[in-house]
C-alpha positions as CSV (number, residue, x, y, z in Angstrom):
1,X,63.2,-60.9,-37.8
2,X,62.0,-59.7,-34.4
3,X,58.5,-59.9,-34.9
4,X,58.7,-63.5,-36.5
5,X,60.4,-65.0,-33.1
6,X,57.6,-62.8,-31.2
7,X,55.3,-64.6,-33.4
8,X,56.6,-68.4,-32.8
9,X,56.8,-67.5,-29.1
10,X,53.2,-66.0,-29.1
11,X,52.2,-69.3,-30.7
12,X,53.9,-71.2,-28.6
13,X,52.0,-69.5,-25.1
14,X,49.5,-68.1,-26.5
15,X,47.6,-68.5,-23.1
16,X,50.2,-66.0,-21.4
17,X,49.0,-62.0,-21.4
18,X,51.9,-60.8,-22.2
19,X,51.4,-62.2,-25.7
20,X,47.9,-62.1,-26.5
21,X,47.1,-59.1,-28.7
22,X,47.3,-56.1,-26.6
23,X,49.8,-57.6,-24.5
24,X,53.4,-56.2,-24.2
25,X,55.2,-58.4,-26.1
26,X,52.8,-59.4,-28.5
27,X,53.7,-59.1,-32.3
28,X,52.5,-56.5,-34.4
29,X,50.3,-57.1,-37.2
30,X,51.3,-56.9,-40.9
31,X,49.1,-53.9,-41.2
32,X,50.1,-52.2,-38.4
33,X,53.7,-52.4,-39.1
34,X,54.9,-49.2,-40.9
35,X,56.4,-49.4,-44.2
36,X,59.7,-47.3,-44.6
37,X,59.7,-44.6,-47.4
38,X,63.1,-43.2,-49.3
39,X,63.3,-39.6,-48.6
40,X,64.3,-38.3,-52.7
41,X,67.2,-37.1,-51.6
42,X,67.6,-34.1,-54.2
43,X,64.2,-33.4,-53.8
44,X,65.3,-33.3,-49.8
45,X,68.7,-31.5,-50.3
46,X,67.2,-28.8,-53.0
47,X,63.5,-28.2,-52.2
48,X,63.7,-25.8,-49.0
49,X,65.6,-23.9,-50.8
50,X,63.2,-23.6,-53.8
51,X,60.4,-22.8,-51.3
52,X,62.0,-19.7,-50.8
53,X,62.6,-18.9,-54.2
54,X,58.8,-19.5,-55.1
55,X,57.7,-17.8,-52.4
56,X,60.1,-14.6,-52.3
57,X,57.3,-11.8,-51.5
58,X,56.3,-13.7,-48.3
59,X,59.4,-14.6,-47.3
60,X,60.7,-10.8,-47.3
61,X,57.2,-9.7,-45.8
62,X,58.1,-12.2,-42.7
63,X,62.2,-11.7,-42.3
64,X,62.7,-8.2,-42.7
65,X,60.6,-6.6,-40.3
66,X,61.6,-9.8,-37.4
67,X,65.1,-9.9,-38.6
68,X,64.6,-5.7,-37.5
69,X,62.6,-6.7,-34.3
70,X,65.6,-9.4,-33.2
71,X,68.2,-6.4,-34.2
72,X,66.5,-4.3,-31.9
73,X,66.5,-6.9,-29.2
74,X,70.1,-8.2,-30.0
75,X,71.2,-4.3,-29.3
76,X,69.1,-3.2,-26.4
77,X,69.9,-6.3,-24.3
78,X,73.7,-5.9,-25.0
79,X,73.8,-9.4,-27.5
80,X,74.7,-7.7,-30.8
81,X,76.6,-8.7,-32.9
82,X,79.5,-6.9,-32.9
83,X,80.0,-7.9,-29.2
84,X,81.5,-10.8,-30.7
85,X,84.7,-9.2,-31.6
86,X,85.3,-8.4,-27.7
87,X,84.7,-4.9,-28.3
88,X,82.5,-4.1,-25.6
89,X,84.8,-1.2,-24.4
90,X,83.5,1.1,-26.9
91,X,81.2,4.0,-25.8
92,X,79.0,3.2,-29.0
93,X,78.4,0.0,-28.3
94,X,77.0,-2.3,-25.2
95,X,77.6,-5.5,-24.7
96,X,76.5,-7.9,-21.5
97,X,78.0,-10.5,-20.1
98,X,74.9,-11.5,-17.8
99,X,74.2,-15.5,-18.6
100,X,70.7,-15.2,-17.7
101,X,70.2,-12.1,-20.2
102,X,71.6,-14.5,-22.7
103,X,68.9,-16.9,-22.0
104,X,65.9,-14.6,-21.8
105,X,67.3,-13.1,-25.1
106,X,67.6,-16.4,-26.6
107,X,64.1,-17.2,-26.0
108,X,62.8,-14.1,-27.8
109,X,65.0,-14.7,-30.1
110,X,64.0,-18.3,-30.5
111,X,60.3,-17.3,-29.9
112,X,60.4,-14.7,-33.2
113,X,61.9,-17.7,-34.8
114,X,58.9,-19.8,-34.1
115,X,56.3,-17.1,-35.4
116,X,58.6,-16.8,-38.5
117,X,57.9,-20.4,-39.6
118,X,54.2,-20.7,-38.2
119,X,53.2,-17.9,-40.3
120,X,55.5,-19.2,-43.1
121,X,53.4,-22.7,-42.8
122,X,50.2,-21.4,-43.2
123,X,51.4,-18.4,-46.3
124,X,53.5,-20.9,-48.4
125,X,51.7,-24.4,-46.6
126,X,48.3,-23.2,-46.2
127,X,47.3,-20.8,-48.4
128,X,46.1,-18.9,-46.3
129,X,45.6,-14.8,-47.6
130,X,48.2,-12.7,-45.8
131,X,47.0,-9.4,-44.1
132,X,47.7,-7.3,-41.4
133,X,45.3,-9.4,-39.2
134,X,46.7,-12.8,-39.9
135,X,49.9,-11.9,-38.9
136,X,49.1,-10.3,-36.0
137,X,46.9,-13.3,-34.7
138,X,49.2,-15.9,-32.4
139,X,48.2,-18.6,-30.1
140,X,49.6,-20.9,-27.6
141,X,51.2,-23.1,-30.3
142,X,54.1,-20.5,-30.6
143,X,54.8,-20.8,-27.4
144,X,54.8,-24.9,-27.5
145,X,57.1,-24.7,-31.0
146,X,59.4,-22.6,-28.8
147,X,59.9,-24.9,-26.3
148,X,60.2,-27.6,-28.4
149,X,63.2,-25.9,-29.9
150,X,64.5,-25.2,-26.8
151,X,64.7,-28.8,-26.2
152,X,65.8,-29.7,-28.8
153,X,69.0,-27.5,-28.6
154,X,70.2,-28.4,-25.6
155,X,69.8,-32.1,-26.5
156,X,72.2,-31.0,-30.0
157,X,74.4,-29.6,-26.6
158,X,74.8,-33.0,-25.4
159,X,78.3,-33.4,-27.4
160,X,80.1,-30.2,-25.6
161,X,78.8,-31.4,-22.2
162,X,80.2,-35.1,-23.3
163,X,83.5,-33.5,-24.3
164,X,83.6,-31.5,-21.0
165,X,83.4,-34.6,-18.9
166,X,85.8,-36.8,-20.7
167,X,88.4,-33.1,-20.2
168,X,88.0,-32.8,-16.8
169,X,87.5,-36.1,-15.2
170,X,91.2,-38.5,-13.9
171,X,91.0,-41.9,-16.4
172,X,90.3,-44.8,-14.0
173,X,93.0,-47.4,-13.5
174,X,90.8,-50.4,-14.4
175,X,90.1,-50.1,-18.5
176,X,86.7,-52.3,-18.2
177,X,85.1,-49.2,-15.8
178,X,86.6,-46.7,-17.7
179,X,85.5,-48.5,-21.5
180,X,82.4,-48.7,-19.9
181,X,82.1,-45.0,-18.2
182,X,83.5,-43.8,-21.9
183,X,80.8,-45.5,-23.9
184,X,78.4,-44.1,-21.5
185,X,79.2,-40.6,-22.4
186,X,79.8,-40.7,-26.1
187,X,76.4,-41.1,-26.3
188,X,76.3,-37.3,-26.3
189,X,78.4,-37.5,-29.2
190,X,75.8,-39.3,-31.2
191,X,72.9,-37.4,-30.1
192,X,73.1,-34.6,-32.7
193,X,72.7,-37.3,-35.2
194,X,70.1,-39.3,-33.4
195,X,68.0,-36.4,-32.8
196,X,67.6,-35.6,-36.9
197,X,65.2,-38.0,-37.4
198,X,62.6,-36.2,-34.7
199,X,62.5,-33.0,-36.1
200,X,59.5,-33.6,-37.8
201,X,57.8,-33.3,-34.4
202,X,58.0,-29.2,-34.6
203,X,56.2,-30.1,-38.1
204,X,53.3,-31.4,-36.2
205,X,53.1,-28.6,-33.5
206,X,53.0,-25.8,-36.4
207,X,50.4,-28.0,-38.0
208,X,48.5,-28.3,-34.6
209,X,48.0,-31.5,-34.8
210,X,49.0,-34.6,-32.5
211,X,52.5,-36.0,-32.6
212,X,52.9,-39.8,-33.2
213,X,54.9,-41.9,-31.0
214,X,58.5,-41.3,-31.0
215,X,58.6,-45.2,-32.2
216,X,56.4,-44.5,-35.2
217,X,58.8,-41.5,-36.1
218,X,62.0,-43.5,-35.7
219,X,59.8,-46.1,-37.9
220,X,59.0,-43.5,-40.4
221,X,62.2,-42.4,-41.3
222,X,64.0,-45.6,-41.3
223,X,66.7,-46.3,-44.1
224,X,66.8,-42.2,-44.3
225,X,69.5,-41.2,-41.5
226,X,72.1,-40.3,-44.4
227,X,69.5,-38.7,-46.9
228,X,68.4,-36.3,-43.6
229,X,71.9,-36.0,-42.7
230,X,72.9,-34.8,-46.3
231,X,70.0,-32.3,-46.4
232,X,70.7,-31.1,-43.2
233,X,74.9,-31.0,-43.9
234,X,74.0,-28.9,-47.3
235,X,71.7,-25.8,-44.9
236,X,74.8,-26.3,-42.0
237,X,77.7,-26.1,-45.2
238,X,75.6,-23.0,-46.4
239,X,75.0,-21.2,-43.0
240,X,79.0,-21.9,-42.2
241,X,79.5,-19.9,-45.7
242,X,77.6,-16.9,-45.1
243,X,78.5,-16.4,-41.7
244,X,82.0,-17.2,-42.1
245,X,82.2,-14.1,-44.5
246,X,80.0,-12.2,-42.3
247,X,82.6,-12.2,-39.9
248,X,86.0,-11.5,-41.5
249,X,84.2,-8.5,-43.6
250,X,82.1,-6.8,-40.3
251,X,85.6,-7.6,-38.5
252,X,86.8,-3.9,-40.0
253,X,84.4,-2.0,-38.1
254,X,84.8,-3.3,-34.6
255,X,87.4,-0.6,-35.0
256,X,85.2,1.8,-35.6
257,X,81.9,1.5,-34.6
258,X,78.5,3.8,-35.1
259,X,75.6,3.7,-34.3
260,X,74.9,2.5,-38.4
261,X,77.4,0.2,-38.6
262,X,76.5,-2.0,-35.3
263,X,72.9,-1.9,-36.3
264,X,73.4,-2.7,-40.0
265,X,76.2,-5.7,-39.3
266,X,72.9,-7.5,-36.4
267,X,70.0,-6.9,-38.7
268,X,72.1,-8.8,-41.5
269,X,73.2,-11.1,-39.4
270,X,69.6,-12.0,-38.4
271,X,68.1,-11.9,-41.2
272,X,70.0,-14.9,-42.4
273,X,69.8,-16.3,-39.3
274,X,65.8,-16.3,-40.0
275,X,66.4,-17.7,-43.5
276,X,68.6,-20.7,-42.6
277,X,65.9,-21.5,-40.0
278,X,63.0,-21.2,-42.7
279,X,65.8,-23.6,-44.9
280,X,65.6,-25.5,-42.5
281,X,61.5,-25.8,-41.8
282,X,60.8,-26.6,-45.4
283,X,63.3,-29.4,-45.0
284,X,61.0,-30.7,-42.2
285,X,58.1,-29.7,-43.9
286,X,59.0,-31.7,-46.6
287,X,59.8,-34.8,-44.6
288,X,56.2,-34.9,-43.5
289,X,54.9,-34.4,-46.8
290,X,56.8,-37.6,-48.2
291,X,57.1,-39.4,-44.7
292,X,53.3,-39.1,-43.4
293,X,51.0,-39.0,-46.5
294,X,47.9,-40.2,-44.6
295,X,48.3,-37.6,-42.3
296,X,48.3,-34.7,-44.8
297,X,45.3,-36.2,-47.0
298,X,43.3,-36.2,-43.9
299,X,44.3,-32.5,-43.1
300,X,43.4,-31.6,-46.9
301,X,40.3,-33.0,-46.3
């Protein structure tokens, strides 16, 4: 509807730059405008999980031995997992309280995350022959995918900080300022659900290739918001499964706690950590497979 008034008005000044072909508000042509696809959506809600199961010798070469390095991280920084039962008290185990040790152990944490995948894209993706010197070989695109996630995690933030302002702050007498300051900052609210259709962007960077416009990927996956949303709601149910358990059975032994036991409850803990992440890739990965066909025949090729 939009680009048929932009059309009449083009024809009507057609002399103006603004609407001349390259001009600002000039129309797109037919061609150029992008064609919305229907995400399958069991296809979407079941195939990261059968990835795994195809694949399960790679996936256990990848996640056991970085679920062990983020174990060893988790403990020696004072994050692990046992710390979250306020047990830090105990001579067997340490826990910090430092904020900016949080952060730097979030980014290793995150950054292991990011190799998990990369590699997992070009095993499972790729076909590319796993050895000892492919999966020691890393690049500055680990880096960038860890950033990127980084991002995109304090954007998915946006609803606590949202919440945290509307808690703290004195209403304001006059309901037009305060409907308006209110609408304002529910947009954090929304943002977690916004933000699902631009995931496909860390699909890109662990493909190495250039991102499209944010406009072309909003364009892409139009009419799929509640597909994506399912998919993603199915991983989130999952994860809120296992690590629900995880907690009421490893909440025996934060009253007494080895060396074993605190080691044992963070490496499992991690390690499906590292496969709800991987759930989560192939989910992406199969967005772009559907969502951007033009772009994966000319990386075949």
């Amino acid at each position: 509807m939009l680009n048929n008034l932009l059309k009449k008005i083009q024809e009507k000044y057609a002399s103006r730059p603004l609407y001349n072909k390259d001009g600002l508000l000039a129309p797109k042509e037919e061609k150029e405008q992008i064609k919305p696809i229907k995400l399958p959506i069991f296809k979407i809600l079941f195939s990261p999980f059968n990835q795994i199961l195809d694949n399960g010798k790679i996936f256990f070469l990848l996640t056991l031995p970085t679920a062990l390095l983020t174990c060893i991280f988790a403990s020696l920084m004072g994050f692990n997992y046992l710390c979250t039962y306020s047990v830090g008290n105990s001579e067997q185990l340490y826990c910090s309280n430092s904020l900016w040790g949080y952060l730097l152990y979030s980014f290793i944490k995150v950054l292991i995350w990011a190799y998990v995948v990369i590699k997992w894209y070009n095993y499972v993706w790729l076909k590319q022959k796993v050895d000892i010197k492919s999966l020691l070989q890393v690049d500055t695109s680990y880096l960038k995918l860890t950033l990127y996630l980084f991002i995109f995690l304090l954007l998915n933030m946006l609803p606590l900080l949202s919440w945290w302002i509307l808690y703290i702050r004195n209403p304001n007498p006059n309901w037009q300022i305060e409907m308006i300051f209110f609408a304002f900052v529910s947009i954090g609210f929304v943002m977690p659900i916004i933000l699902l259709r631009f995931y496909t962007v860390l699909v890109f960077i662990s493909r190495k290739e250039q991102m499209p416009k944010l406009s072309t990927i909003w364009a892409k996956t139009s009419g799929n918001t509640i597909r994506i949303f399912m998919s993603f709601f199915l991983i989130l149910t999952l994860g809120i499964f296992i690590f629900g358990n995880l907690y009421s059975n490893f909440k025996a032994l934060s009253t007494h706690i080895t060396l074993y036991n605190q080691f044992l409850a963070e490496y499992i803990y991690d390690f499906f950590a590292i496969f709800l992440f991987i759930s989560v890739f192939n989910n992406l990965n199969y967005q772009y497979e559907v969502l951007y066909p033009q772009e994966k025949e000319e990386d075949d090729e």
